[in-house]
BAMIVEX-296235 format. One record per atom (N, C-alpha, C, O): residue in one letter; chain; z, y, x. Coordinates in steps of 0.001 Angstrom, whole numbers. Layout:
<sites>
residu chaine Z Y X
A A Z Y X
...
</sites>
This chain:
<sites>
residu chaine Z Y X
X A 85245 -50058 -20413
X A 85303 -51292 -19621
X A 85748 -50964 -18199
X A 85276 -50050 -17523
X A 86655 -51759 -17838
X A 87633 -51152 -16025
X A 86994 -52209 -15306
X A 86582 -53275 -15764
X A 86954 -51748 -13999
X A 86382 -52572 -13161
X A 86678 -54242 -12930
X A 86008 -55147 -12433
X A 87705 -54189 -13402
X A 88895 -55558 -13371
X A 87774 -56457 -14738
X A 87619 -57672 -14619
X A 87182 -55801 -15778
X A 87104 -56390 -17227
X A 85784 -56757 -16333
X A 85584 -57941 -16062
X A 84810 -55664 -15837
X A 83521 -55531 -14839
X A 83317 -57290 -14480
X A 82666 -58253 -14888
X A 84213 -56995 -13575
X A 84192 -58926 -12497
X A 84594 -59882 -13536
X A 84099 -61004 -13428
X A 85489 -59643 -14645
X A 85458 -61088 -14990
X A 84294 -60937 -15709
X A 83735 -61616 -14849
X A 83428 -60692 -16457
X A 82236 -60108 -16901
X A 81124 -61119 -15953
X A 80674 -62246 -16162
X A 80946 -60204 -14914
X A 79882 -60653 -14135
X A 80353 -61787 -13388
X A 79398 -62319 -12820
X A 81522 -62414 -13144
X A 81643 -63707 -12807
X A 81529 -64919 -13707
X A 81329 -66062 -13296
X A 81624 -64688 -14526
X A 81228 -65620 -15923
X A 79570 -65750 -15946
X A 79092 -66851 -16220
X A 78677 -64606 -15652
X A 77279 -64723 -15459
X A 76945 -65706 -14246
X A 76446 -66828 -14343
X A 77286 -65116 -13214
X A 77171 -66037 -12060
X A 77503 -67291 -12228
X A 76665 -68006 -11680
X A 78291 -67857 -12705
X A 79076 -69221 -13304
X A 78236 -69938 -13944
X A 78286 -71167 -13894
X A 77072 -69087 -14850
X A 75975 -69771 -15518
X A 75067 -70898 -14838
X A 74827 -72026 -15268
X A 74681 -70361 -13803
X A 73340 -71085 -12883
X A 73790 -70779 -11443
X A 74578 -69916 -11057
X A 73167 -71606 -10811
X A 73668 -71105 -9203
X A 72631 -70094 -9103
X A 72744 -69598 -7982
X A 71745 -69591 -9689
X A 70709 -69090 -9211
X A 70114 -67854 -10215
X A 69408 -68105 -11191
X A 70441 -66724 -9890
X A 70050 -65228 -10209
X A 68589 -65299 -10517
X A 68798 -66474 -10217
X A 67118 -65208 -10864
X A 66038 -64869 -11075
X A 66214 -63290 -10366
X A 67118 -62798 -11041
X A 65867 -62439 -9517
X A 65219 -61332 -9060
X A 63895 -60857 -9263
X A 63084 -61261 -8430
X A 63510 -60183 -10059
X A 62390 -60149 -10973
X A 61782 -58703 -10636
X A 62214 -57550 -10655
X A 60844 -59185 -10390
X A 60256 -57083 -10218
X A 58564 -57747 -11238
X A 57663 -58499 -10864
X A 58718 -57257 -12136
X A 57428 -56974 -13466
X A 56793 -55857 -13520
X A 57312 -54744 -13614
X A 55691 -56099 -13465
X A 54304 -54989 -13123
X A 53907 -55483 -14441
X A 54612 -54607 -14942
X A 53580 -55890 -15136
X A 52853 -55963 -16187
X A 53785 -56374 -17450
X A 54669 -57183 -17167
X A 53738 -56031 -18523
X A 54582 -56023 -19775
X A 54353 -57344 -20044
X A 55276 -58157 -19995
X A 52987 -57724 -20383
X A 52308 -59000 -20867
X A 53253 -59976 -19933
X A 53326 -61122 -20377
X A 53859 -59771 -18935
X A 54028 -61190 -18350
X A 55551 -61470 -18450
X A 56203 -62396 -17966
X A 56114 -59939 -19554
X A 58220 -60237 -19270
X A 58156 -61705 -20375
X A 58580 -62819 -20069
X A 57520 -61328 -21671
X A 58430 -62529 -22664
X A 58218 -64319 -21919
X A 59140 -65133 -21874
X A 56804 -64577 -21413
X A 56546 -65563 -21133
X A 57143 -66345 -19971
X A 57422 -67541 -19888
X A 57308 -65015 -18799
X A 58476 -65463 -17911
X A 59659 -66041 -18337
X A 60036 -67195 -18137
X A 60277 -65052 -19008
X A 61919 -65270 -19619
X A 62081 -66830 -19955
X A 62818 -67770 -19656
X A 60973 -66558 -20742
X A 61284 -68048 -21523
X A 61323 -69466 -20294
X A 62209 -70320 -20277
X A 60210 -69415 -19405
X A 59890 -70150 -18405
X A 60953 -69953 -17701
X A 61500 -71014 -18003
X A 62009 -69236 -16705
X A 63180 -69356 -16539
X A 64124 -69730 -17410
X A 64816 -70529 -16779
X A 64553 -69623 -18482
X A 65371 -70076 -19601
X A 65357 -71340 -19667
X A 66394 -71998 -19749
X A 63894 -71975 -19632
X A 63827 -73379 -20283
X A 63909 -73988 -18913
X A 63742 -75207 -18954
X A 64120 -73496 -17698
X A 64060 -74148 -16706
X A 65604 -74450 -16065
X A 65840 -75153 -15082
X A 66521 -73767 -16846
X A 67774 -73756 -16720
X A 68482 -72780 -16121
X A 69638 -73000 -15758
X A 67817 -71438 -15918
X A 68273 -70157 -15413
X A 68460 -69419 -16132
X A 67520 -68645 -15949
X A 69299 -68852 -17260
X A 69777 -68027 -18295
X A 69610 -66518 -18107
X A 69025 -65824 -18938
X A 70199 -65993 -16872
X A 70814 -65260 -16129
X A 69466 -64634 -15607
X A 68725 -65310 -14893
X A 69145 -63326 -15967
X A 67768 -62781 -15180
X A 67965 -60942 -15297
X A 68273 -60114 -16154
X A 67452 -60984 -13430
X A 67826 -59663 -12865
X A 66494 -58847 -12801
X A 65797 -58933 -11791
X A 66066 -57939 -14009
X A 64827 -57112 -14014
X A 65061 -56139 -12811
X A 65916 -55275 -13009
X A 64448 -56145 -11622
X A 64399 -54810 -11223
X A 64079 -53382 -11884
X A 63737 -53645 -13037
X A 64030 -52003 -11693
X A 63666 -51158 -11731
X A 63053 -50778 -10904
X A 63369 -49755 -10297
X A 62188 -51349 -10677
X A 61075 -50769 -9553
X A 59653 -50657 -9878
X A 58804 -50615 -8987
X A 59411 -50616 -10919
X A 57894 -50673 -11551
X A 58010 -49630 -12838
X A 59091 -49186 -13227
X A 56619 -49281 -13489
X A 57019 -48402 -14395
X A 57587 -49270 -15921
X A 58185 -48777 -16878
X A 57335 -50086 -15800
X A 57453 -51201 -17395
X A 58759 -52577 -17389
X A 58843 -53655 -17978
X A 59744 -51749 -16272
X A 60472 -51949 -15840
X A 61628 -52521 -17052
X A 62032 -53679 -17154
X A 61988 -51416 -17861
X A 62904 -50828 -18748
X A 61770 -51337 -20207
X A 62481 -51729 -21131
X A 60675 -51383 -20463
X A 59687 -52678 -21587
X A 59823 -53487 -21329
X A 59804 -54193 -22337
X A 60024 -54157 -20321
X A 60189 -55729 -20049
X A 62078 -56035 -20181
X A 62601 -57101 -20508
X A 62691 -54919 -19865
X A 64190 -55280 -20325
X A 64627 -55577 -21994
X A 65556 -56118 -22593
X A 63680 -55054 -22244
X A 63804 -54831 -23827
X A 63057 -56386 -24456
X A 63593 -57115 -25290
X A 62120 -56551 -24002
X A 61334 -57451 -24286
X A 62092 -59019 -23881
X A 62484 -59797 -24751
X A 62170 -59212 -22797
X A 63287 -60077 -22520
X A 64748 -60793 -23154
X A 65200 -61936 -23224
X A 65121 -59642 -23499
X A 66187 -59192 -23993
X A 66059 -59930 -25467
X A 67127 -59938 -26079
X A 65150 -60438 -26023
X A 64772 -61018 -27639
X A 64487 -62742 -27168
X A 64639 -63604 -28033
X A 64153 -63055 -26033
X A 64288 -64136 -25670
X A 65740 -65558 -26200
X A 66403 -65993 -25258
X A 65888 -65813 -26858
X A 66157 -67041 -26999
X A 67176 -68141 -25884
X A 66835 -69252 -25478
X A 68684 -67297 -25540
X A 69419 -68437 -24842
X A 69270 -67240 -23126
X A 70064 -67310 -22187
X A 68351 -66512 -23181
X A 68380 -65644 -21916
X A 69537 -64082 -22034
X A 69666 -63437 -23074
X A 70118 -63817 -20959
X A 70737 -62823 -20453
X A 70855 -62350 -19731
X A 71595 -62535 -18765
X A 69501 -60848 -20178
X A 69157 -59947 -18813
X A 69739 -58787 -18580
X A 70333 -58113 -19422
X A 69559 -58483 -17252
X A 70460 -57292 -16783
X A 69436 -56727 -15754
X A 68478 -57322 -15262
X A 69859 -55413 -15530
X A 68786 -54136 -14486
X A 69501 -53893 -13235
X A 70548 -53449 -12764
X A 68076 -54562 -12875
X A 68537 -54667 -10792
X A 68617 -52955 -10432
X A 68910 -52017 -11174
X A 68318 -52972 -9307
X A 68431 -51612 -8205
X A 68668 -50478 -9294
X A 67746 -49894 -9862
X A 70153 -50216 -9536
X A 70441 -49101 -10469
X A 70821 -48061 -9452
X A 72001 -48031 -9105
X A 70176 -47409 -9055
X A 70700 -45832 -8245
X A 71569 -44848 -8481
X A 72453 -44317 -7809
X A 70996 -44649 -9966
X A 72027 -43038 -10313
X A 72522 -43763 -11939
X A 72340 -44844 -12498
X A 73124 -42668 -12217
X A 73844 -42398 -14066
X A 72877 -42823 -14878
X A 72972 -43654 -15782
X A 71574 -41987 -14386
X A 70261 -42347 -15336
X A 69865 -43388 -15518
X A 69352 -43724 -16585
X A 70029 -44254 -14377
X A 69657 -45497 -14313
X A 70360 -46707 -15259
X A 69841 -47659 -15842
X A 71981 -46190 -15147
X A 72338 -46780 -16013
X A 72341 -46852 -17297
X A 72668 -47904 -17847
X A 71956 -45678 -18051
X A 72009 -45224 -19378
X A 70740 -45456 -19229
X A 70967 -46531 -19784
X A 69665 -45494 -19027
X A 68791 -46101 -19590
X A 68663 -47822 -19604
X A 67847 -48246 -20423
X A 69111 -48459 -19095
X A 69309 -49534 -18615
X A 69651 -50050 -19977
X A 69132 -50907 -20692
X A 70672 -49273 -20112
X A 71847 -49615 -21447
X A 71051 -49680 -22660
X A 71076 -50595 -23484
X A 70151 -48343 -22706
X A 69715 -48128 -24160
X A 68428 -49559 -23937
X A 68295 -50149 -25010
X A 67865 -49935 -23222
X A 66387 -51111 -23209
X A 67220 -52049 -23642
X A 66657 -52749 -24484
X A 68732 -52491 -23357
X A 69318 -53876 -23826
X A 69684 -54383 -22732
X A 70071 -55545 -22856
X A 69718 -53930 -21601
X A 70582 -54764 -20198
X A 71971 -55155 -20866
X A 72698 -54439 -21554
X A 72106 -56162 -20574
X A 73807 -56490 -20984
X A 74550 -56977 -19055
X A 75349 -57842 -18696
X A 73849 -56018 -18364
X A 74411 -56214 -17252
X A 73759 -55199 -16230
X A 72666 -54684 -16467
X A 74519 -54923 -15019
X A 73854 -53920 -13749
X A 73785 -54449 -12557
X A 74770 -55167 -12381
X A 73187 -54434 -11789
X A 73295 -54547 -10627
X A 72689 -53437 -9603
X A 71781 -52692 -9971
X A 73308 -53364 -8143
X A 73158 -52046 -7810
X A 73197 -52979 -6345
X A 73733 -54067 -6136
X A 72311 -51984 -5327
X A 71901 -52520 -4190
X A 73494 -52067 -3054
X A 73866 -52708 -2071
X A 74075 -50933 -3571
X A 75313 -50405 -3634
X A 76511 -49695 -4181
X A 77042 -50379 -5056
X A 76932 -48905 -4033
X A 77927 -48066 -5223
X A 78353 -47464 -4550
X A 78555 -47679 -3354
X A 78679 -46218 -5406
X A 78889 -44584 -5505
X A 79743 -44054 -6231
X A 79304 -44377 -7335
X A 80446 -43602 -6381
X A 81687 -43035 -7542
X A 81186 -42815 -8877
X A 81752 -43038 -9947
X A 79380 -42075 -8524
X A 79301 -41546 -9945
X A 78402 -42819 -10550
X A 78263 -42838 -11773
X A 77889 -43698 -9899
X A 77419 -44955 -9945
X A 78387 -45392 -10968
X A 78140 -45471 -12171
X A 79425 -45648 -10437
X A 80662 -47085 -11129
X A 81230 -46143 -12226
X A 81589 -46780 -13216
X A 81426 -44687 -12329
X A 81703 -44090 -13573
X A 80964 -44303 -14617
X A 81527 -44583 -15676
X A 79818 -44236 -14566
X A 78512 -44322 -15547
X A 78634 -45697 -15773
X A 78595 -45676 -17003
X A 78743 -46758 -15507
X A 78852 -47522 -15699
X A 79918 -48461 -16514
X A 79737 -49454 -17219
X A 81396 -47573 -16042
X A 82402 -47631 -16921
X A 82268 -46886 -18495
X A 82591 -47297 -19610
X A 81705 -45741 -18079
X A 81236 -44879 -19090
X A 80516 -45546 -20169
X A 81005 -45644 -21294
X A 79346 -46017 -19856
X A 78657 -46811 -20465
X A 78577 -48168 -21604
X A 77807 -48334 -22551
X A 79728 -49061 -21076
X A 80271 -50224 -20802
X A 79582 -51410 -20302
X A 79735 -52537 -20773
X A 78536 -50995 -18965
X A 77713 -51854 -18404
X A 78188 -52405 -17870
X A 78745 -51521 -17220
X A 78755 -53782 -17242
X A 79368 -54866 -16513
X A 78408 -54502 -15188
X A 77187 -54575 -15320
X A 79004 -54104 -13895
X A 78452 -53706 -13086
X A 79030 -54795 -11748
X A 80198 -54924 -11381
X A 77599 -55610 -11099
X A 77586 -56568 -10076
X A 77249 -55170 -8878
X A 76157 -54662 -8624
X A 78458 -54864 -8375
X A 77777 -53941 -6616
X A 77855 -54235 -5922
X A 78665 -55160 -5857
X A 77246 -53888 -4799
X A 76276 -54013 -3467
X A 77259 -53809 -2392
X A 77336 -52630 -2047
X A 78161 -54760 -1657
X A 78613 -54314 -416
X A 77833 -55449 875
X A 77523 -56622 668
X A 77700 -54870 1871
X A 77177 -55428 3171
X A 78267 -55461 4362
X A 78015 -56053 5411
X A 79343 -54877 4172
X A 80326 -55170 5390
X A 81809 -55242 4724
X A 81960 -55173 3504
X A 82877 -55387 5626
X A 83589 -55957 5243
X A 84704 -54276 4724
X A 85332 -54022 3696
X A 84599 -53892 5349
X A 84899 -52012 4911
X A 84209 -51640 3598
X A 84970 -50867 3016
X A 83228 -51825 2953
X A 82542 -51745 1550
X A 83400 -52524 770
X A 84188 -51824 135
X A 83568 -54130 534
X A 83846 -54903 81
X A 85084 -54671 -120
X A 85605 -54931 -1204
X A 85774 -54125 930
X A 87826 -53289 313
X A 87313 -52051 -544
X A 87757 -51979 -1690
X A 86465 -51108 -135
X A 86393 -50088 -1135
X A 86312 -50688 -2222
X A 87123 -50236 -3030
X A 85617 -51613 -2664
X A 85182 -52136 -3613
X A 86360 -52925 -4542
X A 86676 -52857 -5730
X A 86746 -53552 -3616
X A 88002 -54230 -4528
X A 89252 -53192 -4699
X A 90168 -53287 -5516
X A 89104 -52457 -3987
X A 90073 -50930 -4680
X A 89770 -50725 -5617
X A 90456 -50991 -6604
X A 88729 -50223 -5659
X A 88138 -50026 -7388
X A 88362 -51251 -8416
X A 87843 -51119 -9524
X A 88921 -52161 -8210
X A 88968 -53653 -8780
X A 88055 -54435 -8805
X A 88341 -55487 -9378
X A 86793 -54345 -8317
X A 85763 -54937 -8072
X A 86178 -56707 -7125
X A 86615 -56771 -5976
X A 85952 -57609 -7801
X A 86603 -58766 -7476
X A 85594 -59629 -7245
X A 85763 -60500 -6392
X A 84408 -59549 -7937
X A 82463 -59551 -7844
X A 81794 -58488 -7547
X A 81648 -57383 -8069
X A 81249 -59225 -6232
X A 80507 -58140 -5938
X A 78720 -58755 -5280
X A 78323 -59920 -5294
X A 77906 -57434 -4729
X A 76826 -58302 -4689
X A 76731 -58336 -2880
X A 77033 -57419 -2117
X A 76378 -59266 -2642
X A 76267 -58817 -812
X A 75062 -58883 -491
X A 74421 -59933 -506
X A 74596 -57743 -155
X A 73266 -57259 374
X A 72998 -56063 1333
X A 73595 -54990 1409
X A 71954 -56528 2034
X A 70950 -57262 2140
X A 71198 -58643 3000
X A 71194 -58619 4231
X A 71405 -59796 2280
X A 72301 -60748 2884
X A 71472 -61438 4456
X A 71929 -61719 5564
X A 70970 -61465 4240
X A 69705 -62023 5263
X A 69879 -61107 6316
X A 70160 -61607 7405
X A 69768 -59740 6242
X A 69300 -58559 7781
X A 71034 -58075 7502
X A 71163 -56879 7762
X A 72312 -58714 7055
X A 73377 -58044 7102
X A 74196 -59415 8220
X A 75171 -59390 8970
X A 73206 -60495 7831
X A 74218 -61805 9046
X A 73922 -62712 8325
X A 74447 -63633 8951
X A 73332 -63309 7199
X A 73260 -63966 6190
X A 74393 -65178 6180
X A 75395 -64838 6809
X A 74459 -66318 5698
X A 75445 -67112 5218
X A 76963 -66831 6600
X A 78015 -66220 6413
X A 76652 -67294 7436
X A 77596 -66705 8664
X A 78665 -65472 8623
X A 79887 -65452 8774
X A 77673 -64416 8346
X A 78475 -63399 8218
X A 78884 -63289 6782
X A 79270 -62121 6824
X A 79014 -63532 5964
X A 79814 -63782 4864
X A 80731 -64901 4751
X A 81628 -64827 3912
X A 80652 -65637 5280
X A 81702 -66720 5584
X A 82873 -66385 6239
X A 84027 -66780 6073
X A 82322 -65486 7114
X A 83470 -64144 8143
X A 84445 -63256 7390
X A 85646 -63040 7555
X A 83374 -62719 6331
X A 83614 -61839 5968
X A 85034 -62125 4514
X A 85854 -61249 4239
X A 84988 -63418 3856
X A 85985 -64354 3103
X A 87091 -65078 3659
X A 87851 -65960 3259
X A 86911 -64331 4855
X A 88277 -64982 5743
X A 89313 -64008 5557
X A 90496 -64344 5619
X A 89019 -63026 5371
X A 90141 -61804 5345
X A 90046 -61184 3698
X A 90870 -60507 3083
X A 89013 -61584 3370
X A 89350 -61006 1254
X A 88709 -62859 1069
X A 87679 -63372 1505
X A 89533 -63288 470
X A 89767 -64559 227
X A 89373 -63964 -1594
X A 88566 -64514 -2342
X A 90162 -62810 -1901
X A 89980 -62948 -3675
X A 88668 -62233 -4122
X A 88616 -61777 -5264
X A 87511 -62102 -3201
X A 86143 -61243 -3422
X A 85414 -62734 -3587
X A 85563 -63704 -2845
X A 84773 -62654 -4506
X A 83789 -63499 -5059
X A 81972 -62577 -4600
X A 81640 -61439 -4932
X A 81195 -63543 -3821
X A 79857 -62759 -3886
X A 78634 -63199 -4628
X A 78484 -64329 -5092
X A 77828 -62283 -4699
X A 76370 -63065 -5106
X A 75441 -62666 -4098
X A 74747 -61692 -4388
X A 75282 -63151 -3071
X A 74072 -63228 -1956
X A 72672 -62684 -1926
X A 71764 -63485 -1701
X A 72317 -61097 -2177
X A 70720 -61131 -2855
X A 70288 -60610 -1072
X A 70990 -60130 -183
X A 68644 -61024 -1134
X A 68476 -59922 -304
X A 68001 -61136 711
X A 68876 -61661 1398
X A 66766 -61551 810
X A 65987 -62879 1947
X A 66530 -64267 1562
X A 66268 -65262 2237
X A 67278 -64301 479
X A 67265 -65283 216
X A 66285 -66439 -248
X A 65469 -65967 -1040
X A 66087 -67777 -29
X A 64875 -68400 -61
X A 65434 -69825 -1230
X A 66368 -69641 -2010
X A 64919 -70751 -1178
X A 65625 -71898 -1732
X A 65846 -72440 -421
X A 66982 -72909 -350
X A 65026 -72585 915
X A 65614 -73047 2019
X A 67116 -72705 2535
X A 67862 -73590 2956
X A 67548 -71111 2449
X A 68801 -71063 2714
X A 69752 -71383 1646
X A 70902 -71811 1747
X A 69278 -71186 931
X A 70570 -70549 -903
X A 71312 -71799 -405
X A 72406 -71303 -138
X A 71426 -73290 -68
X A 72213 -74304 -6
X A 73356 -74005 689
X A 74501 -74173 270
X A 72960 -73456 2011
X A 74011 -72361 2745
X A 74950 -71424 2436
X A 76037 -71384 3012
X A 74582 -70560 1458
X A 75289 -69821 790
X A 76322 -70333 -346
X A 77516 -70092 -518
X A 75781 -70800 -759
X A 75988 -72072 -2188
X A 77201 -72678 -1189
X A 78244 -72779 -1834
X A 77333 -73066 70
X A 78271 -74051 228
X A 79442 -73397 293
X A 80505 -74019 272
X A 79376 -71866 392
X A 80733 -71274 1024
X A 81561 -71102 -465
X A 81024 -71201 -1569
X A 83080 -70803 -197
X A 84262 -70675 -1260
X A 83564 -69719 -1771
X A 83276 -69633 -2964
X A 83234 -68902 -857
X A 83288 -66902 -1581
X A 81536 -67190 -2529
X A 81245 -66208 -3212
X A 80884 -67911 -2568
X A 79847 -67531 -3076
X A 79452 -68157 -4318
X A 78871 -69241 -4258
X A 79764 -67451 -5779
X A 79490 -67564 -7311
X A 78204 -68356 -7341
X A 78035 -69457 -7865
X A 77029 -67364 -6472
X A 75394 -67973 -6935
X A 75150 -66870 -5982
X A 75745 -66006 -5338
X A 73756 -67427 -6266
X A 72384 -66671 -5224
X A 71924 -65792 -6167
X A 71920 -66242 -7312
X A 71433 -64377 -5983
X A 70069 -64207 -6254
X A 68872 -64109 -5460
X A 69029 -63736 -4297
X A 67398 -64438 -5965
X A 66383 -64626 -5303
X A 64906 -64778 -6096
X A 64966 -65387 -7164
X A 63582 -64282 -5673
X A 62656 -63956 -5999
X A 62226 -64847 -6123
X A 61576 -64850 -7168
X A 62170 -66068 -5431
X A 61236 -67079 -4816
X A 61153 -68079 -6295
X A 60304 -68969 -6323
X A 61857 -67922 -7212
X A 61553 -68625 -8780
X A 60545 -68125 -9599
X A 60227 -68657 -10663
X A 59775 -66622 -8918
X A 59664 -66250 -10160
X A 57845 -65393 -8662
X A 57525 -64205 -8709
X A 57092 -66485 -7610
X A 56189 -66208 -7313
X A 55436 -65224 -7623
X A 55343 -65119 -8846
X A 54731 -64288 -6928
X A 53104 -63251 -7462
X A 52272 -64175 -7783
X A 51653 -64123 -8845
X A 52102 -65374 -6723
X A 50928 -65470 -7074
X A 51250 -66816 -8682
X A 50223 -67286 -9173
X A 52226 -67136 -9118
X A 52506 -67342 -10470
X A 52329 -66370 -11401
X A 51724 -66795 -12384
X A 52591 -65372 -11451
X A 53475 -64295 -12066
X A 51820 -63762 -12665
X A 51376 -63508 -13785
X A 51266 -63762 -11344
X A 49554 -63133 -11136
X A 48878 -64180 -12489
X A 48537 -63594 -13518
X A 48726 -65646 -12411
X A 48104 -66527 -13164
X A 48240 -66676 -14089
X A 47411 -67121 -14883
X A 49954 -66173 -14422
X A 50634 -66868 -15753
X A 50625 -68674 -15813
X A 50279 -69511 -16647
X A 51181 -68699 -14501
X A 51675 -70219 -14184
X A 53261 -70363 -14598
X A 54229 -70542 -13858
X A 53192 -70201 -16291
X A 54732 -70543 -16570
X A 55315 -71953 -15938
X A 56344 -72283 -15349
X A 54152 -72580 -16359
X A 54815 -73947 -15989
X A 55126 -74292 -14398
X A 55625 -75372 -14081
X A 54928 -73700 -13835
X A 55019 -73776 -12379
X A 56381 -72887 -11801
X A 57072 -73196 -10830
X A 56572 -71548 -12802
X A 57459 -71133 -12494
X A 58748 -71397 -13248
X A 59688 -70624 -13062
X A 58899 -72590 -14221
X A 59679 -73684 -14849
X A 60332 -74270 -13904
X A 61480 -74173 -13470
X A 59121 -75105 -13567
X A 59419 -76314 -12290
X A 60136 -75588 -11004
X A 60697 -76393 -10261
X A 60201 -74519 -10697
X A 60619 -73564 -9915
X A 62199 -73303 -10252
X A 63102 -73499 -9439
X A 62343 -72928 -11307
X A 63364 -72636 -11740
X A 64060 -73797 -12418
X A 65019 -73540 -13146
X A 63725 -74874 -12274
X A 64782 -76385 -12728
X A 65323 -76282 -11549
X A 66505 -76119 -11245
X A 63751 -76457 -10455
X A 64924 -77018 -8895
X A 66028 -76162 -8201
X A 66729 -76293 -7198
X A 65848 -75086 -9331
X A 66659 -73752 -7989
X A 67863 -74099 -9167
X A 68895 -73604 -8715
X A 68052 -74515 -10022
X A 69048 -75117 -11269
X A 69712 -76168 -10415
X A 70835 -76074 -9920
X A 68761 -77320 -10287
X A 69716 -77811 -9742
X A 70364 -77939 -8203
X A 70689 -78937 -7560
X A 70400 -76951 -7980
X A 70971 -76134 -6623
X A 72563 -76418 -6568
X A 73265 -75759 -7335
X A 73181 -77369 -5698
X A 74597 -77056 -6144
X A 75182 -75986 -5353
X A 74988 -75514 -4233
X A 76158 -75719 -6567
X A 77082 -74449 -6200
X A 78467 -74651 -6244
X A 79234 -73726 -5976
</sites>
């Protein structure tokens, strides 16, 4: 898979929902019931971090869900991706990118969403053919503003905004040409997540649905 196959890949995901799920799961018990509660709330599209140990069980677990299509946030190294691959990610995302990053990934055939924050990243990036990419940390990099800047001079870079995003701003982001969708945490609460307040994190994830983009 070439970086070119990569973006149309992950722009077709983004295209789904205006709105990414950013998911960090501490407990196994809580991936299937989430999924579904984003799914039925109209968010298809869900970004497991790797930042917990049950990280890569909950990708797997997810992954059997019904109408959902998950993929593994903060991918660092090769390892990250190949394991990613073998739990059932049918997607990557990476806080940035690295040569041996986007090889493994080609290697792999993981559809890889990467991480640029300035406007010098975002050409490396589309060198590589990268045409989707992720812009982060959007919030502490200039948030909607400075990406609006930053689509004045790569007009053909498509972004996905992660990184302080709220439902208060995402409308902001959401309004510009360059921006596919948001991702963001704020669908998927602790202190929900803590209760097993599916239904709350439903209602969460309709309104961030109907978010226009």
């Amino acid at each position: 898979m070439t970086p070119q196959e990569m973006s149309r890949h992950t722009e077709a995901l983004c295209r789904r929902a205006p709105v990414i799920p950013v998911l960090v799961i501490s407990e196994i018990a809580q991936a299937r019931p989430l999924a579904e509660a984003l799914v039925a709330g109209g968010l298809p599209v869900l970004e497991v971090t790797l930042r917990t140990p049950v990280a890569l069980e909950a990708i797997a677990a997810m992954a059997e869900v019904p109408g959902g299509i998950v993929g593994a946030g903060t991918l660092l190294t090769p390892a990250d991706v190949g394991a990613a691959r073998a739990a059932g990610a049918r997607f990557g995302v990476s806080p940035g990118a690295t040569d041996r990053l986007v090889e493994a990934s080609i290697d792999e055939g993981l559809p890889l969403l990467p991480g640029a924050a300035t406007a010098t990243e975002a050409m490396a990036l589309l060198e590589r053919g990268f045409t989707v990419q992720k812009f982060f940390p959007a919030e502490a990099a200039g948030g909607a503003a400075a990406l609006k800047a930053i689509g004045a001079p790569l007009p053909m870079v498509r972004f996905c905004p992660t990184g302080g995003v709220t439902a208060a701003n995402a409308p902001a982001y959401l309004g510009l040409s360059n921006t596919l969708c948001v991702g963001g945490s704020w669908v998927a609460p602790a202190t929900a997540l803590a209760t097993g307040d599916w239904a709350e994190i439903e209602r969460l994830a309709a309104a961030a649905a109907g978010l226009e983009s």
